[in-house]
N, C-alpha and C positions, 0 to 999 in steps of 0.2 A: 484413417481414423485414429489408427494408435498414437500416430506423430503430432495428430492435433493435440491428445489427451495428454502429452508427454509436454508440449508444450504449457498446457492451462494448467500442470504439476507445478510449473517454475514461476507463477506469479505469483510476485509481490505487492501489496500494497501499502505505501509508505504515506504517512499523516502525521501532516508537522503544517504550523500554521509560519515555519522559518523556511524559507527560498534554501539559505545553503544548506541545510539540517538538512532539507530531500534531495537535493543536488550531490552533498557529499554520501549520503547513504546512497542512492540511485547507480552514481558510481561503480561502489563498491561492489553493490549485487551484481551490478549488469556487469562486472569483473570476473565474478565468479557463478558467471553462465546463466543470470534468472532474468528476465523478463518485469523491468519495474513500471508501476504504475501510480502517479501520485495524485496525493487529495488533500487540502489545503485546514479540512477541517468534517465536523462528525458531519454536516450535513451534506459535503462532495460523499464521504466515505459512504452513506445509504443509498446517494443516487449512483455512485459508480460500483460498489458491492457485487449486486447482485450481474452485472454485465461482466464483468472480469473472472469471475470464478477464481478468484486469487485465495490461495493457501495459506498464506501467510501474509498476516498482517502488522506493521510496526507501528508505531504508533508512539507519539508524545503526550507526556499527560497532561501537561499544557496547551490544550487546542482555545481557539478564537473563538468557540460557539459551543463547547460540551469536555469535558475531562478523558481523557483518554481511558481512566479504568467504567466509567460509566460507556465509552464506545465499545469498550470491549467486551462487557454482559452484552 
């Protein structure tokens, strides 16, 4: 149990409606030890949200379908 919850500490979710912008961030996290998971835009980021239990979320404020400071209220 602990190692699950230790593990659902280290997600990321990274939103960018740019392939390389998630691929190069994705990189980098999963470089230094986190667990990334990507969403193309606000409406992946509600349907995959709440299944990830991700801690952090990065986010461009430029998405295809919503603004990143509006995804992130």
């Amino acid at each position: 149990m602990q190692g699950e919850r230790d593990n659902q500490s280290k997600n990321v979710l990274i939103v960018s409606g740019d392939a390389d912008t998630r691929m190069f961030l994705s990189t980098a996290l999963i470089g230094c030890g986190y667990h990334t998971i990507e969403a193309i835009g606000g409406s992946d980021t509600f349907k995959i949200l709440p299944e990830v239990n991700a801690k952090i979320v990065v986010s461009d404020i430029n998405l295809p379908d919503i603004d990143g400071i509006t995804l992130c209220q």
